[in-house]
N, C-alpha and C positions, 0 to 999 in steps of 0.2 A: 504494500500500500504506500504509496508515493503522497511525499505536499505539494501544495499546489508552489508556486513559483513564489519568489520574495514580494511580499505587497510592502509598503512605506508612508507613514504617514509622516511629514513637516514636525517635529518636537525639540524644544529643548532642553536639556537635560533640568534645566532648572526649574521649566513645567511640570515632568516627569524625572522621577530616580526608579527604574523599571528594577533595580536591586531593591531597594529601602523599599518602594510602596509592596511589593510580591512578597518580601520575606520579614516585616514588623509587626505580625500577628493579626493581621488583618483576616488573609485568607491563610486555608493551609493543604491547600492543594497544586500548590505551584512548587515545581522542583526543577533546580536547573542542571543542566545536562551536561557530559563532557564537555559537549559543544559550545558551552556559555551560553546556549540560548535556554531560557523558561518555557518550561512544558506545563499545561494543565487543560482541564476541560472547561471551556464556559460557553451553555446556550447547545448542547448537542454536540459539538467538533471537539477538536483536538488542534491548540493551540499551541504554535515555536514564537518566543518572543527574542529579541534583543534587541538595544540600542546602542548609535553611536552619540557623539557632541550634538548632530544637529535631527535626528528623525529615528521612528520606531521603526524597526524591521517585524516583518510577521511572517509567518507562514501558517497555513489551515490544512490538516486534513480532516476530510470529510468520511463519516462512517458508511459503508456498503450500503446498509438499510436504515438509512435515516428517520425509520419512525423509532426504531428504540430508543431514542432520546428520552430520558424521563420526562416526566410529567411537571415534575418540578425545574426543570430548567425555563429561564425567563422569555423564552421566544419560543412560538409553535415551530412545529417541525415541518423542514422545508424538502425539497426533491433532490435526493445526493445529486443530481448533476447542476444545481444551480452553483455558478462561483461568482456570480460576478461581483468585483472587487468592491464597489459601491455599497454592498450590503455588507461584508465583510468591515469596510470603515467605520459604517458606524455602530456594529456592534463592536468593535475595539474603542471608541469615542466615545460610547456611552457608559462602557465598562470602566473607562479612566476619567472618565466624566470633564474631558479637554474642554469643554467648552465655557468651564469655570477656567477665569482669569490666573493662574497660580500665583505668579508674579508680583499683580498687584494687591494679593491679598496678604503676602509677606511682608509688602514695603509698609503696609496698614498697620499690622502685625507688630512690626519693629518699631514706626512710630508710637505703636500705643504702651508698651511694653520692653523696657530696656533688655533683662535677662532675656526676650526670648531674638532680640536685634544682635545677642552677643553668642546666639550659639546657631542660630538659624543659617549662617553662612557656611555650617560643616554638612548640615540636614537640606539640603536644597532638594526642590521636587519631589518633596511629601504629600501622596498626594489617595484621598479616600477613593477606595475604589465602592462602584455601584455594583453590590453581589446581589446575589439572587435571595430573597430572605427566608425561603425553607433549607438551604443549605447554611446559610448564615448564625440562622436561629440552632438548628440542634450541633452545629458545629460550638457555637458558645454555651450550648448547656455543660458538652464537654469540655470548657473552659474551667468548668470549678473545680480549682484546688489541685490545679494541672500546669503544664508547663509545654512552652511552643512542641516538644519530638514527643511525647503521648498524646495529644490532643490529635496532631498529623494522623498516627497511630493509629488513633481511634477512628479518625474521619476517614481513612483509607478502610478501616476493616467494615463500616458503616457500608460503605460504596461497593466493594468485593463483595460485601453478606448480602444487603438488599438491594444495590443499585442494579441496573443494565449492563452488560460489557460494551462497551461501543466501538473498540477496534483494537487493535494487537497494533503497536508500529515500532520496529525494531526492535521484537521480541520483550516489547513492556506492556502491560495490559492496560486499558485505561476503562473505567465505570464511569456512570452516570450519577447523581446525586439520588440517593433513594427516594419515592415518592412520600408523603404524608400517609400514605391509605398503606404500606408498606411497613411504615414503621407504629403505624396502630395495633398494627395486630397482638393478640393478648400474647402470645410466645417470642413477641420480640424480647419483653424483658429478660425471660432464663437464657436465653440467646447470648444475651449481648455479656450478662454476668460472665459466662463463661468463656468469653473473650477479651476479659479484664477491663468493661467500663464499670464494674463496683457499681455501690449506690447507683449514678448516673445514667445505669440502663431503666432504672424506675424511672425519673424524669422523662428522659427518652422517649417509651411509652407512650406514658399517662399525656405528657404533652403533644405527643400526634395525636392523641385519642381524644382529647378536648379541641381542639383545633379544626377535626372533621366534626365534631360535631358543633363547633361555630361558623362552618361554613368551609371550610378547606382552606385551598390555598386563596381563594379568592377575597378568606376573613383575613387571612395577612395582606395580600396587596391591597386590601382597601386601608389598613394603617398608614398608607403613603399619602391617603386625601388627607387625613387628621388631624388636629392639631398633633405638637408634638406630648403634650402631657395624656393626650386622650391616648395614643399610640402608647406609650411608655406604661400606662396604668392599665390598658387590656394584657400587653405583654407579661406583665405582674400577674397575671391571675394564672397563669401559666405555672404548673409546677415546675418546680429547678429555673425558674429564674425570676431574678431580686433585682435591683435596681439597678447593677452593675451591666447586668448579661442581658438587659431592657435596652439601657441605652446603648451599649454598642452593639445591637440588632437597628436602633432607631439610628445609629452613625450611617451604620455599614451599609446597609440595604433598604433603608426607608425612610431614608431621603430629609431626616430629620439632622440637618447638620449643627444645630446646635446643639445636640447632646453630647453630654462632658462625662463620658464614663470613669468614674472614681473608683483604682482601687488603691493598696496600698503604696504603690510605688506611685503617684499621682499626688495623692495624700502626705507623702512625704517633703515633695515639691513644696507643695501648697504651704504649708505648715512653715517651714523653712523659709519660704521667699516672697509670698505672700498677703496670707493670714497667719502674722506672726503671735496672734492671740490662741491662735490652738497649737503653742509649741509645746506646751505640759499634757496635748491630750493624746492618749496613748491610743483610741480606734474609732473607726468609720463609722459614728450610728447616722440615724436620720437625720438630723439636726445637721450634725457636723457634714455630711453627703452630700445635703441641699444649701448648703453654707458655702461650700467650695466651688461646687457647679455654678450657682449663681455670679460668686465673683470671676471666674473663667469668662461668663457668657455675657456679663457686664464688660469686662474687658476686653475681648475678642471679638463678640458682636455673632452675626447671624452665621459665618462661619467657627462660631469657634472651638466646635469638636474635631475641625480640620487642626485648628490651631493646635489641639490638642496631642494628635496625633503626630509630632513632633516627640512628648513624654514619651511614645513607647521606643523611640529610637535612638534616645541620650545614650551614649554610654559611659563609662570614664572621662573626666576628666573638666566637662563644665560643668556640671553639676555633681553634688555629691549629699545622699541624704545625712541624716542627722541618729539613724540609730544610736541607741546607745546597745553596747556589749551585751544587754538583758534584754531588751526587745529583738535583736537579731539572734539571739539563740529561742526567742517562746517565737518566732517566723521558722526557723529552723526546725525543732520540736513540731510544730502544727504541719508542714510541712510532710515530715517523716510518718506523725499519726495517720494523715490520709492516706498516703502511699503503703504502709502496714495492714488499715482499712480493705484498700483495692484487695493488696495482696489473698487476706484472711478470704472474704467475697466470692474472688474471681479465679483463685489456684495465680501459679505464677505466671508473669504478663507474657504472654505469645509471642512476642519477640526477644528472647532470652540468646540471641547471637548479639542483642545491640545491648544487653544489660551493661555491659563496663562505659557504652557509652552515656546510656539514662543515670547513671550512676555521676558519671564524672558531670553532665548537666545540671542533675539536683545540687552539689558543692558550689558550680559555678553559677547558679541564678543564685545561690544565696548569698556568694560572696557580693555579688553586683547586688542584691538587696541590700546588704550591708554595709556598699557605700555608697549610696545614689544620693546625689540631686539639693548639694548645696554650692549656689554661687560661687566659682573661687572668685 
C-alpha cells in the first residue's frame, strides 16, 4: 500500500512546532518514524507529517475499504479513490486549526504577561490541535493518575481491542478510534481490567454507557454550540471525569479555548508566579481550581487555554516549581499507590518488555515535578 505523493501547505515554524504541538500530551496517537516524519490516524487515513522553516509536508494513505472508518472519527466516510489535494488541506487546516493567527496571539501574550514574553521564545508554535472528542474524551479518562507512555499504552490497546484495522503500511498496523456503542458494552469493563486500565476501565464503560444514552456522539458534538461552563458541567456528570479531564476535553476538541485545565504542575506555576496568596496552600480544591483559571482567563483572554498550553511544554530551566522535599515525596508516594493499584487490578501491565522503561519515566516525571516552574 503506497502514499499518495508529498502534499505542502505554506507554514511557519512559528505558527506550527509539528514536534511540541504532536508530542505535549495533547494527542497520543502520533509517533514518529525513522523517517522523522509523524504517523497517526485522523478522520479514516493514515497520516506522514513533517516540517521544514517554511511549510508542512504531508502524505495520506488511504485504506482499501474506506467505510471501516469508525464511527467516531470526525468526517463521514469518503470513496478510497477520492484524493484530491483540496480536501486533504483542509482536513490538515482544521486539524491544526491554521487559520487562528499564532503569531499574533503570542505578541498579545507577551504584552500582557512578562514570564510568559520570557520563555515563549524557546516554545514557539504551540499550537491546540482540533481532535475529534470521543477519542479525546476517553483518551483523558485514561489520563488519571497516568503518565504520557501508559496513557499511549492504553489508547493503542483501546484501538487494537475495539477499534477497526484500517490498513497495515510497512508492516505497522494502524486502528481506528473505537466507537461509543463499542465501548458501552457491559464486558468492556472485565476486558479492559485485564489489560491493565485498573479502576479506569469502570469509567470507561459506565461513561460510553451514559453518553449513548444522552444521545451518542451527536450529545458530544453539540457541546461545541454551548457555552463553555454548560459544556464543562454536562462533561462532569460523566463518571471518571472532574474538572481537570472536563476542561481539557473542552480545550482539545470542543472548541472551548478558554479553558485553563488545572493540575498540579499548573498549580504550581500559578502559586509561584502568580497568585502569590496561595503559596502556603498545599492542593487543588474548588475554590482554589476556579481561583487560578479565572486569573489565566482574565489575563490571557478568549485564547487562553492556548496560552496555557505552553505549561505543558516548560521544561528545565525557566521555570522551576517550589516543592518542598515533603510535598514531592507525598507526589511521589501517591504516584506509586496508583500504579501498585493498577498492578493489584489488572495482573502485570502487558507490556512488560518496556517495564525498565515505565520504570525509569515514573523517576523522571517526578524529578521534573520536583523542580518545575519558578521564574529564574
Amino acid at each position: 500500500m503506497a502514499a499518495s505523493p508529498i502534499m505542502r501547505i505554506p507554514c511557519k515554524v512559528a505558527e506550527l512546532s509539528l514536534d511540541i504541538s504532536l508530542n505535549c500530551g495533547q494527542s497520543f496517537r502520533w509517533k514518529k518514524r525513522p523517517s522523522g516524519e509523524w504517523a497517526g490516524v485522523l478522520a479514516g487515513y493514515l497520516w506522514l507529517m513533517n516540517q521544514d522553516e517554511a511549510g508542512l509536508n504531508y502524505r495520506v494513505v488511504t485504506p482499501v475499504v474506506q467505510s471501516e472508518a469508525s464511527p467516531s472519527e470526525s468526517l463521514p466516510a469518503k470513496k478510497a479513490e477520492m484524493k484530491e489535494c483540496i480536501d486533504y488541506e483542509h482536513m490538515v487546516k482544521d486539524y491544526f486549526q491554521l487559520d487562528i493567527d499564532l503569531e499574533s496571539l503570542y505578541r498579545q501574550w507577551s504584552l500582557a504577561d512578562a514570564n510568559f514574553d520570557k520563555v515563549a521564545k524557546n516554545f514557539v508554535g504551540v499550537r491546540m490541535l482540533k481532535q475529534d472528542p470521543v477519542e479525546n474524551l476517553f483518551a483523558f479518562i485514561c489520563s488519571s493518575n497516568n503518565n504520557i507512555q501508559r496513557i499511549t499504552g492504553m489508547v493503542e490497546k483501546l484501538c487494537e481491542t475495539y477499534g477497526n484495522h484500517l490498513l497495515t503500511y510497512e508492516d505497522v498496523a494502524y486502528y481506528t478510534f473505537p466507537s461509543i456503542e463499542s465501548l458501552a458494552e457491559e464486558k468492556v469493563e472485565s476486558k479492559l481490567r485485564t489489560l491493565g486500565f485498573g479502576y479506569r476501565a469502570k469509567f470507561i464503560q459506565q461513561s460510553a454507557a451514559k453518553i449513548m444514552k444522552n444521545g451518542g456522539r451527536d450529545w458530544l458534538l453539540n457541546l461545541r454550540t454551548v457555552s463553555y461552563l454548560e459544556a464543562k458541567s454536562s462533561l462532569m456528570t460523566l463518571p471518571g471525569i472532574g474538572a481537570k479531564v472536563a476542561d481539557c476535553i473542552c480545550l482539545m476538541s470542543l472548541n472551548h479555548s478558554v479553558a485553563i485545565p488545572v493540575d498540579t504542575h499548573v498549580f504550581q506555576i500559578a502559586k509561584a508566579n502568580y497568585v502569590p496568596h496561595l503559596s502556603q496552600t498545599k492542593s487543588v480544591t474548588d475554590k482554589v481550581y476556579n481561583e487560578i483559571s479565572a486569573h489565566f482567563q482574565s489575563l490571557f483572554g478568549t485564547y487562553a487555554g492556548w496560552a496555557h498550553s505552553l505549561f505543558l511544554c516548560f521544561k528545565q530551566g525557566s521555570f522551576q516549581c517550589r516543592f518542598t522535599s515533603s510535598e514531592s515525596a507525598t507526589a511521589r508516594r501517591q504516584e506509586k499507590k496508583c500504579y501498585r493499584r493498577d498492578q493489584r487490578e489488572a495482573g502485570p501491565w502487558p507490556c512488560a518488555k518496556k517495564e525498565e522503561m515505565t520504570i525509569f519515566f515514573f523517576f523522571f516525571f517526578f524529578f521534573i515535578e520536583a523542580h518545575l516552574f519558578v521564574l529564574i
